[in-house]
C-alpha positions as CSV (number, residue, x, y, z in Angstrom):
1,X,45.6,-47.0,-43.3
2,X,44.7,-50.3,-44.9
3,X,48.1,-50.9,-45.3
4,X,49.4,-50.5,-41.7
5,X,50.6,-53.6,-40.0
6,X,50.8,-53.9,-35.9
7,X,54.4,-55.6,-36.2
8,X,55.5,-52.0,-37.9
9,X,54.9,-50.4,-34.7
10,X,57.3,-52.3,-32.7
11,X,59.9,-52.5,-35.3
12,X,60.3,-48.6,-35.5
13,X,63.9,-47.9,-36.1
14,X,66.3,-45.4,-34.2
15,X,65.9,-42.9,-37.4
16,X,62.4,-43.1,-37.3
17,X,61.4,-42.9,-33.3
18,X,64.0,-39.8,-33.4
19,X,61.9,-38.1,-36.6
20,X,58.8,-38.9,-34.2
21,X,59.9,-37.0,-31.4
22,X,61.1,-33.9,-33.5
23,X,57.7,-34.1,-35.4
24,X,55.9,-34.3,-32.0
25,X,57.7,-31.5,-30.8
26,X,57.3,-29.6,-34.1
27,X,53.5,-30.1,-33.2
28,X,54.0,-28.9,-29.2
29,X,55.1,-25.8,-30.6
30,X,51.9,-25.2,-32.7
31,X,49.2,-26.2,-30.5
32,X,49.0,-23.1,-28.4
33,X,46.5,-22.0,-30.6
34,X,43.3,-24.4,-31.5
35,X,42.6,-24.9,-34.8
36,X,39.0,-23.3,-35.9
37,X,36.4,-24.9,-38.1
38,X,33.2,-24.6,-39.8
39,X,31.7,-27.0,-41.8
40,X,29.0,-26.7,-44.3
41,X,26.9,-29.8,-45.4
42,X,27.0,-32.2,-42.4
43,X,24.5,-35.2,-43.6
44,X,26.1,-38.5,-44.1
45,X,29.2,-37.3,-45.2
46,X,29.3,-34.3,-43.8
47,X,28.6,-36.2,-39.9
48,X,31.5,-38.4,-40.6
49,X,34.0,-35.5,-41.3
50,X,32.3,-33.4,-37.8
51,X,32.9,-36.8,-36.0
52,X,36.5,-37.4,-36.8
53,X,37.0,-33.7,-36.2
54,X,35.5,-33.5,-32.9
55,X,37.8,-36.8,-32.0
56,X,40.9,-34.6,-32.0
57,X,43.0,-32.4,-29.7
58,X,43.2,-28.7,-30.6
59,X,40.8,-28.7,-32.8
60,X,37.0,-26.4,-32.6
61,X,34.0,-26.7,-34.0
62,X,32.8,-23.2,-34.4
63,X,30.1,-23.0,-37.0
64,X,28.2,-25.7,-39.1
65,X,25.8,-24.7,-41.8
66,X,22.6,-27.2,-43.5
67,X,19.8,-26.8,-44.6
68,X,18.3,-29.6,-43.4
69,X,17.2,-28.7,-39.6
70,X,17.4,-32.5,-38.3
71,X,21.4,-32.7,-39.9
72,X,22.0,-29.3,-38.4
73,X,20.7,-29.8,-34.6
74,X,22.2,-33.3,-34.8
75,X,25.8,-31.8,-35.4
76,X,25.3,-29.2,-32.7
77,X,24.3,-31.8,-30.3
78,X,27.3,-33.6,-31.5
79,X,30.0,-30.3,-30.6
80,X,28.3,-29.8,-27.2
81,X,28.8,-33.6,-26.3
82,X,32.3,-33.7,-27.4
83,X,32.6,-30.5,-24.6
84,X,32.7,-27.9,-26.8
85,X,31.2,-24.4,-26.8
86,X,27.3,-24.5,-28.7
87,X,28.5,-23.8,-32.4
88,X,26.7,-20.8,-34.5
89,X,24.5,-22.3,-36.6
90,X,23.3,-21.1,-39.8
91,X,20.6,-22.6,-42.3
92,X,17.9,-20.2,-43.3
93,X,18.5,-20.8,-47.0
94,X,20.7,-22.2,-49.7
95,X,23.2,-19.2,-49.5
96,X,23.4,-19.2,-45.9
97,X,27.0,-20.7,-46.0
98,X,27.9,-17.2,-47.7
99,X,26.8,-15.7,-44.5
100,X,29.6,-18.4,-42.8
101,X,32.2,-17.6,-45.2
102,X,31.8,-13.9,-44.4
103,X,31.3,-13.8,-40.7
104,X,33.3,-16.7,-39.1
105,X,36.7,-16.0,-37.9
106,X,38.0,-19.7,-39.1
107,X,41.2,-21.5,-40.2
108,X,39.5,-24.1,-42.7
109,X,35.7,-24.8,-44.0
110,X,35.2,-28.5,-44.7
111,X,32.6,-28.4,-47.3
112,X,30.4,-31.8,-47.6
113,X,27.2,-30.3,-49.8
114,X,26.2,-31.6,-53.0
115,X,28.5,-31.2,-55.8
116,X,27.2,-28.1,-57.1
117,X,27.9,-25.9,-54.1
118,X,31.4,-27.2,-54.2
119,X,32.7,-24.6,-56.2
120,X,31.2,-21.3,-54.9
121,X,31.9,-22.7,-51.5
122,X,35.6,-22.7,-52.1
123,X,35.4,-19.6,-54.0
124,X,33.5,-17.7,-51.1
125,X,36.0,-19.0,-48.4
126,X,39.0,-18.1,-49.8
127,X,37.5,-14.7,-50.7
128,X,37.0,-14.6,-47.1
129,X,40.6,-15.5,-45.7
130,X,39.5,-19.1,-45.3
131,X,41.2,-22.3,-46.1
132,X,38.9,-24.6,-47.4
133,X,38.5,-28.7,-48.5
134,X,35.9,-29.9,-50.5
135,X,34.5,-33.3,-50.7
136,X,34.8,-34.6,-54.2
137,X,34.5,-33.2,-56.7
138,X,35.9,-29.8,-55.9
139,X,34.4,-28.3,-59.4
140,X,32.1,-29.7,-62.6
141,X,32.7,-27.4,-65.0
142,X,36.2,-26.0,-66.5
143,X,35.1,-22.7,-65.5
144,X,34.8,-23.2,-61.9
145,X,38.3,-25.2,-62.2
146,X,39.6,-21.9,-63.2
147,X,38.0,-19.5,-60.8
148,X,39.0,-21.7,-57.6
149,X,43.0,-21.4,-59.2
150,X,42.8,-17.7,-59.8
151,X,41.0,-17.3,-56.5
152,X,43.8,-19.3,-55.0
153,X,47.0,-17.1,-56.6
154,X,45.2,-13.8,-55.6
155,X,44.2,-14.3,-52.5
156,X,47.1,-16.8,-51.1
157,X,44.2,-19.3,-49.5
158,X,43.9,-22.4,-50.7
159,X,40.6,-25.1,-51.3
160,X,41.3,-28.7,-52.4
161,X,40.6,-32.0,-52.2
162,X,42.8,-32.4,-48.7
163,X,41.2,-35.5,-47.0
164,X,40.9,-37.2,-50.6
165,X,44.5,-38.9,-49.3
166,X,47.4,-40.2,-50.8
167,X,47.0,-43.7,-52.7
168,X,48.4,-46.3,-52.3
169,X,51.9,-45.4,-50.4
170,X,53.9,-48.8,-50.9
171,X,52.8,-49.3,-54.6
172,X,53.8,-45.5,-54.8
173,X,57.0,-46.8,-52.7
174,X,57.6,-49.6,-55.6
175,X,57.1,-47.0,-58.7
176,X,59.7,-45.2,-57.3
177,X,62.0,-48.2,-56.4
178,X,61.9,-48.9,-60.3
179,X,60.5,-52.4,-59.4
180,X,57.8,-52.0,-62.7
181,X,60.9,-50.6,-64.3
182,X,58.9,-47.5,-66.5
183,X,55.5,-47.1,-65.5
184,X,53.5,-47.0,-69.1
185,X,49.5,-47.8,-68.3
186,X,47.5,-47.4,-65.4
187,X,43.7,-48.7,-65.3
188,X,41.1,-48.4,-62.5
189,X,37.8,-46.1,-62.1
190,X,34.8,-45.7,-59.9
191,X,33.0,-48.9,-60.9
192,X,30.6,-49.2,-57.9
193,X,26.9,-50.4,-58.0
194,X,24.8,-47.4,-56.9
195,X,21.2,-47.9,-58.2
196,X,19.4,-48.4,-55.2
197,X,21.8,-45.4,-53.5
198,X,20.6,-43.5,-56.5
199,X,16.7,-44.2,-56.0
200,X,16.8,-43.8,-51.9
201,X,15.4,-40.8,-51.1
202,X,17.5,-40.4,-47.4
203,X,20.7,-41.2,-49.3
204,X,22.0,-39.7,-52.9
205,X,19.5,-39.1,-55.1
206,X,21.1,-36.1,-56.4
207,X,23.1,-38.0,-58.2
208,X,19.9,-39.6,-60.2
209,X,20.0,-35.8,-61.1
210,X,23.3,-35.4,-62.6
211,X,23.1,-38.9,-64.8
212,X,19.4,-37.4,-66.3
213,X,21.4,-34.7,-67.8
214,X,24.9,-35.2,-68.1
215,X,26.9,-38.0,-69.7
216,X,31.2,-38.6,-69.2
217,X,33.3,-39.8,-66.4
218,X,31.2,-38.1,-63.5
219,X,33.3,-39.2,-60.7
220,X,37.0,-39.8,-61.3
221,X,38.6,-38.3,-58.3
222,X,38.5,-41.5,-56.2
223,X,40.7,-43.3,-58.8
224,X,42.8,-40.2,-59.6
225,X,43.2,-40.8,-55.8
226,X,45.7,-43.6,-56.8
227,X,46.6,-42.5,-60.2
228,X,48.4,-38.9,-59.7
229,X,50.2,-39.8,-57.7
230,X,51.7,-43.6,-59.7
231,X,52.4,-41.2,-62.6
232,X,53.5,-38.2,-61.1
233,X,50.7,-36.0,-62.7
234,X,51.3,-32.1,-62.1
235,X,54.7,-33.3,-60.7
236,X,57.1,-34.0,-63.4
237,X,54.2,-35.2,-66.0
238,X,50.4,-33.8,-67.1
239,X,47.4,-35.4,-68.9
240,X,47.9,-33.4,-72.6
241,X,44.6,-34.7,-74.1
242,X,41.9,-37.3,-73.5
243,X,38.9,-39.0,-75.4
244,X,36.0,-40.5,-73.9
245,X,32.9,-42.6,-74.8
246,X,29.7,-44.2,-73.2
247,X,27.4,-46.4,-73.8
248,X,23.5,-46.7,-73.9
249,X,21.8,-46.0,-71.3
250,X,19.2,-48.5,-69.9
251,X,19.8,-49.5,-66.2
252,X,18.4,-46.6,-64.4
253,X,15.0,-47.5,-66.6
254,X,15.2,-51.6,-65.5
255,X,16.4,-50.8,-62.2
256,X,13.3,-48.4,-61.7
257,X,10.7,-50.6,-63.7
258,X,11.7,-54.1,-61.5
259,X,12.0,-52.4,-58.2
260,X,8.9,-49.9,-58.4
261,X,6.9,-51.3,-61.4
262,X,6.5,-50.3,-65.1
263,X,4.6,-47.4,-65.0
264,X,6.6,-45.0,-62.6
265,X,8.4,-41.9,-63.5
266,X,12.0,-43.6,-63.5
267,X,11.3,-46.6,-65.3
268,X,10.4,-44.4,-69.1
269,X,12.8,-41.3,-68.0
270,X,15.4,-40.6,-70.2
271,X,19.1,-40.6,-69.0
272,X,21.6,-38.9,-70.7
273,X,24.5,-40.9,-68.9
274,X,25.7,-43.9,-70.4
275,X,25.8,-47.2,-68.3
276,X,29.5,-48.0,-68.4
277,X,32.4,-44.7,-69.6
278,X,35.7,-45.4,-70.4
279,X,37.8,-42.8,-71.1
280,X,41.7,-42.6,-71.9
281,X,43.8,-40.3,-71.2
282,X,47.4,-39.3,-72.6
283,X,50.3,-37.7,-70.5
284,X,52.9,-35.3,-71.9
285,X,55.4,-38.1,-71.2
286,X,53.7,-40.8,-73.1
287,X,52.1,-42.6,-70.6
288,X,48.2,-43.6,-70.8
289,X,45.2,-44.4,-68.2
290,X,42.4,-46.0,-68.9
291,X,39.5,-44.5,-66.2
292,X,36.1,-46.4,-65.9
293,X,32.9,-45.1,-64.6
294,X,30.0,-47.4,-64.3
295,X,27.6,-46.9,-61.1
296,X,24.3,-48.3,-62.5
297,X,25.6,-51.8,-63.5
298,X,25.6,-55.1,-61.5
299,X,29.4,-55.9,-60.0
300,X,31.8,-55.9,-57.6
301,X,34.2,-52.5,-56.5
302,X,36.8,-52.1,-59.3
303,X,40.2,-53.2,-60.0
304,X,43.9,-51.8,-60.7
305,X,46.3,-52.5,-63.1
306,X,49.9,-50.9,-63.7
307,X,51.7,-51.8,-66.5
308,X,55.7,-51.3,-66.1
309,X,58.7,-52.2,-68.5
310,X,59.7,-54.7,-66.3
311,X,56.4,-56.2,-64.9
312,X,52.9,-55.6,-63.9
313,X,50.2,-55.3,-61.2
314,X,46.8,-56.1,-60.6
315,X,44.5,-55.8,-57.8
316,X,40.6,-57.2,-58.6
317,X,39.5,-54.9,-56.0
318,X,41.4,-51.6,-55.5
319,X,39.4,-50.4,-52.6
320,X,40.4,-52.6,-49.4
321,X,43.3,-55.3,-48.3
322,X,43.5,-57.4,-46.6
323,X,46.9,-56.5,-43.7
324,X,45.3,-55.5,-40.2
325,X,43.8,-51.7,-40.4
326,X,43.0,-49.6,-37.8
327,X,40.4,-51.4,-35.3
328,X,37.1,-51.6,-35.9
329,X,37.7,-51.4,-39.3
330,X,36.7,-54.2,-42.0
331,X,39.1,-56.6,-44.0
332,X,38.9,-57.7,-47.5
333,X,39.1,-61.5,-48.1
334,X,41.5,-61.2,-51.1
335,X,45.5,-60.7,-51.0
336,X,47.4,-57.7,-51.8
337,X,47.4,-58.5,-54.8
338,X,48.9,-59.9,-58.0
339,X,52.2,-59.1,-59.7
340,X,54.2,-60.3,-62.6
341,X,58.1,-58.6,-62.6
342,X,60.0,-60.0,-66.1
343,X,63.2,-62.5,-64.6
344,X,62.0,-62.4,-60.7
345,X,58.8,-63.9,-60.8
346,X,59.4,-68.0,-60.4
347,X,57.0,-68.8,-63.3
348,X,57.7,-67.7,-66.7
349,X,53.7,-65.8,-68.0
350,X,52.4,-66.4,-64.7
351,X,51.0,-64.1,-61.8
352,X,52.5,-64.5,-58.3
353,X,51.4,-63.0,-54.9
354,X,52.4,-59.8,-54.4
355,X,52.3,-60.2,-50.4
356,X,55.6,-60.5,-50.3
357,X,56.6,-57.5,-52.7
358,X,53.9,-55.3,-50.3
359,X,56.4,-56.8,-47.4
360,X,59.6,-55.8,-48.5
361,X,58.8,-52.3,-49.8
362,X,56.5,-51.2,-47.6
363,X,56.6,-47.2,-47.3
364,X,58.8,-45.8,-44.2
365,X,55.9,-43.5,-43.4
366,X,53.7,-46.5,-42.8
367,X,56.4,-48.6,-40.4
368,X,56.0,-45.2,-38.4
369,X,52.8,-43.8,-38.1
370,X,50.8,-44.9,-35.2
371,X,47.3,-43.6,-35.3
372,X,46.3,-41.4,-32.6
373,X,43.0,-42.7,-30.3
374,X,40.0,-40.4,-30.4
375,X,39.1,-38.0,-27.6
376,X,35.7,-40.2,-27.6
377,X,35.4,-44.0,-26.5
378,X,32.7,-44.4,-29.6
379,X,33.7,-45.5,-32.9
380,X,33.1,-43.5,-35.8
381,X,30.0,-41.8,-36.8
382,X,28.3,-41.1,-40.6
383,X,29.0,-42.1,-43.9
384,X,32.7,-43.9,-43.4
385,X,32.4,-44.5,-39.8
386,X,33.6,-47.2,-38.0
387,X,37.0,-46.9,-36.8
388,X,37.9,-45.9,-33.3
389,X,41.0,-44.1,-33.9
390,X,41.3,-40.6,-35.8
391,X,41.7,-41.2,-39.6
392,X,44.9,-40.5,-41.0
393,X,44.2,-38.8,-43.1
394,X,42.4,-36.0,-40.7
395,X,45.3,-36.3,-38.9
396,X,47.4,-35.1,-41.9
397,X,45.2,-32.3,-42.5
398,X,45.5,-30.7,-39.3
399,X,48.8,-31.4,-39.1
400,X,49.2,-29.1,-42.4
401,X,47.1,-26.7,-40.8
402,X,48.8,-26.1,-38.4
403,X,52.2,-26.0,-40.3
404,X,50.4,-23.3,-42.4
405,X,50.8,-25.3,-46.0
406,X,48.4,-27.2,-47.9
407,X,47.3,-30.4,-47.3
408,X,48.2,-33.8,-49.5
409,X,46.7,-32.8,-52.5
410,X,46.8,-28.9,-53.3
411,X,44.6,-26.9,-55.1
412,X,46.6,-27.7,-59.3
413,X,45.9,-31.5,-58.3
414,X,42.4,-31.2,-56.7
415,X,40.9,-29.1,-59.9
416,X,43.3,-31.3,-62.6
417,X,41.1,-34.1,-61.2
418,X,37.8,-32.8,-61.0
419,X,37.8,-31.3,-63.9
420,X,37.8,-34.7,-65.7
421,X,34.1,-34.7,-66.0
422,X,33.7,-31.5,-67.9
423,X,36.2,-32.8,-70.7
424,X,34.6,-36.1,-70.7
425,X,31.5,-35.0,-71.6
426,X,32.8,-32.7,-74.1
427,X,34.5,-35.7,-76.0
428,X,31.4,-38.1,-75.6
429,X,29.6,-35.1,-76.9
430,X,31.3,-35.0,-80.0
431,X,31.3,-38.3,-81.0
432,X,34.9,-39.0,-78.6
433,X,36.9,-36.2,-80.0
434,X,40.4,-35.4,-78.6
435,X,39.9,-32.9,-76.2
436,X,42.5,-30.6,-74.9
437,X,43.3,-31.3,-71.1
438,X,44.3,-27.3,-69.3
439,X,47.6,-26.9,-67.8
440,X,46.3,-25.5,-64.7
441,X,49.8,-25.1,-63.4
442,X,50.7,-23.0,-66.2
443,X,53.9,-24.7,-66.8
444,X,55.1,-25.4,-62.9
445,X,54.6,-29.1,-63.2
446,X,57.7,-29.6,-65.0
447,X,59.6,-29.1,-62.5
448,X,57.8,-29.5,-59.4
449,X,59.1,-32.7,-57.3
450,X,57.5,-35.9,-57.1
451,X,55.3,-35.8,-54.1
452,X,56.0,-37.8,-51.0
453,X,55.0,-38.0,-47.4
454,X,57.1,-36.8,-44.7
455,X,58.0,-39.4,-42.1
456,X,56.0,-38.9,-39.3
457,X,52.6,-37.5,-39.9
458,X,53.2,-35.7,-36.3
C-alpha cells in the first residue's frame, strides 16, 4: 500500500481495466455465499484485524474467543454495530478457543493470541476443517513447525502467516527485471525500540517474558516479509544452514532501574536475551542475509540493503515511504530510497535517488489496484488502525478465500519463517554453531515458481 500512487489509478491501461472486470466478475460469481469467521485473541491486534474484517462485503463475524471480558464484549459490540448477527462468544478459560475450533461451522480463524497459542490454534483448526492465519509468529519451536505441515498434508486445510503480505512489490518487480543483476546479500531485521512496550502492563508485556528466558532472533517474520520473497526462498532457493550470536544483555536492567528506580524486580532480573542478534543465514544457491534483532536498544526502525552484481540498494528505514498511501495513513519524511547500479548511475562510487528507479518499474499490480472503501465511515480501529479503506492485504485474503487456495504466504513459507527463532537460539546456545535449517517442503522448492501477484487483487 505504501507504494500506491493516485496518478496510477487514472493511468490504468486497456489490459489492465479488462483483467479488472474479469477479476470483478470472477468475484460476482463467489459472493453468493458469505465468507465465515471466528477470531480468537481480539486485544490490540486482534481489534484491528475484527475492524478491517467487519469493513468488508461478504464477510461474517460469527464467533470471537478472549479471555479478557472487556476485549471480548468490546468485539461483540463491534459485530452488532457493523449490522451483524450477536456473535457466540466464548472465554471461560485458556482452552476455550478449542471449544471454537470444534463447534463453529467457519471458513477461516484469525488467530491474534500470544505467541504460544499460535501453534495449537492452527493445529486445532485445521483438525477441525478450518482454515486458519496466525499473527506472527505462526510457531516457536521446530516441533510445532512440523506438526502445523503434517497437519496441513493430512487434513488438506491450511494455517499461515496470510495477512503478513507480500514485501516490497516494485523492489520485487526490479530483482526480477535483473536491474541488481544477481541478487547476492540481503540485510534488514526487526530493529525496533520496545522497552517501554515491554514494561506497559495494557500493552506487551509478554514479550518481557520471552527475552527472560530465551535468547536468538525472536521475531524475524517481519523482515522475512521482504526477504522471501527478494530471494525466492522455498521458490527456486532455501536457507541450508545458519549461525547466530547475541550480545550481553543489559538494557532491560537500565531501562527498568531509570524508569522505576534501582531496587524493583526488573532492574537486578536476569535476561537471557541478548541486546542486539545478528544472525546469517546461507541459501542452497549461495546467497546470504544478514537478519538483526534488537528491540531493547535506543534507535530508529531498521534499514535494507540488497546487494546485486550489478548494483545495490539501501533504504535507512524499511518500514514506510514516502509516495501517497491510502488516506488517513502517515508518510515517512525520507525518499524511496538509495541505489547504486554499476555504468547507470551518473556518479562513479556514489549513491543516487532511487525515486526514479521506484518510477519506472513500479509493479503492474500496483498501477491497478484501487483499494476498496469500508462499509463504515470510521477509520481504522486497534493496533494498525488508521486507514479508511480496507487493507490490502485483507482484501487479498478474502479474495483467496473465496477462490478456495491459500493466501500470499502458504503454510512451507509461514513455518520456514517462524521457525528462525528456534535455530537461532540453538546456534547462540552453542557458542554460534552451524545449525541445520529443515527443508519443510521436502524437496518441492526446487521447482516451485517464483511467486507473484495476480493483476487485479479482485
Amino acid at each position: 500500500m505504501s507504494e500506491l500512487n493516485r496518478r496510477d489509478f487514472l493511468t490504468l491501461t486497456a489490459a489492465g481495466i479488462a483483467a479488472a472486470k474479469a477479476g470483478l466478475a470472477e468475484q460476482t460469481a463467489r459472493t453468493g455465499k458469505p465468507i465465515r469467521l471466528g477470531f480468537i485473541g481480539i486485544g490490540g491486534r486482534g481489534s484491528y484485524h475484527l475492524d478491517c474484517a467487519l469493513g468488508v462485503e461478504g464477510v461474517e463475524v460469527v464467533a470471537v474467543c478472549d479471555i479478557d471480558d472487556k476485549a471480548l464484549y468490546r468485539a461483540k459490540r463491534w459485530v452488532e454495530e457493523a449490522g451483524q448477527p450477536t456473535p457466540r462468544l466464548y472465554g471461560d478459560s485458556k482452552t476455550a478457543y478449542k471449544e471454537l475450533c470444534e463447534k463453529e461451522t467457519l471458513d477461516c480463524i484469525i488467530c491474534c493470541t500470544p505467541w504460544e497459542y499460535h501453534a495449537p490454534i492452527c493445529v486445532a483448526g485445521m483438525k477441525n476443517d478450518k482454515n486458519v492465519v496466525s499473527e506472527v509468529p505462526i510457531v516457536i519451536t521446530l516441533e510445532e513447525a512440523w506438526e502445523v505441515v503434517e497437519t496441513h498434508e493430512k487434513t488438506g486445510k491450511w494455517a499461515t502467516l496470510g495477512l503478513e503480505g507480500y514485501g516490497n512489490l516494485t523492489l520485487m518487480n526490479m530483482v526480477r527485471k535483473g536491474v541488481f543483476g544477481e541478487v547476492l546479500h540481503v540485510e534488514n531485521g526487526y530493529v525496533h525500540d520496545l522497552r517501554t512496550v515491554q514494561y506497559s502492563p495494557t500493552e506487551e508485556p509478554w514479550r518481557l517474558e520471552h527475552s527472560a528466558r530465551r535468547n536468538g532472533n525472536q521475531y524475524p517474520d517481519h523482515p522475512m516479509q521482504r526477504i522471501l520473497r527478494l530471494l525466492d526462498i522455498n521458490h527456486g532457493d532455501r536457507f541450508d544452514y545458519l549461525v547466530s550470536m547475541s550480545t550481553k544483555a543489559v538494557m532491560l536492567n537500565r531501562f527498568a532501574a531509570l524508569k522505576y528506580g534501582d531496587g524493583t524486580p526488573n532492574a537486578t532480573r536476569k535476561f537471557a536475551q541478548g541486546d542486539v542478534n545478528v544472525t546469517l543465514l546461507h541459501t542452497a544457491g549461495g546467497k546470504m542475509v544478514t537478519l538483526n534483532f534488537d528491540t531493547d536498544t535506543p534507535h530508529p526502525r531498521e534499514f535494507l540493503r540488497l546487494q546485486g552484481t550489478k548494483g545495490v540498494y539501501m533504504n535507512p528505514n524499511s518500514v514506510f515511504n514516502p509516495a501517497p498511501q491510502e488516506p488517513g495513513q502517515p508518510r515517512s519524511p525520507i525518499s524511496n530510497g538509495m541505489i547504486y547500479i554499476d555504468g547507470r548511475t551518473p556518479q562513479e562510487d556514489e549513491w543516487e535517488s532511487a525515486d526514479p528507479y521506484f518510477e519506472e518499474y513500479r509493479h503492474p499490480f500496483l498501477k491497478t489496484f484501487v483499494p476498496k472503501p469500508r462499509k463504515q465511515a470510521a477509520a481504522l480501529r486497534g493496533h494498525g488502525g488508521g486507514g479508511s479503506t480496507t487493507p490490502v492485504h485483507w482484501e487479498r485474503l478474502i479474495a483467496a478465500l473465496r477462490a478456495g487456495r491459500m493466501p500470499d504466504w502458504d503454510v512451507y513459507d509461514s513455518v520456514t519463517s517462524s521457525a528462525i527463532s528456534p535455530l537461532t537460539e540453538k546456534s547462540v546456545a552453542g557458542g554460534s554453531i552451524p545449525v541445520q535449517c529443515p527443508d519443510f517442503t521436502k524437496g518441492k522448492w526446487k521447482t516451485a515458481k517464483p511467486f507473484e501477484i495476480e493483476v487485479p487483487v479482485l
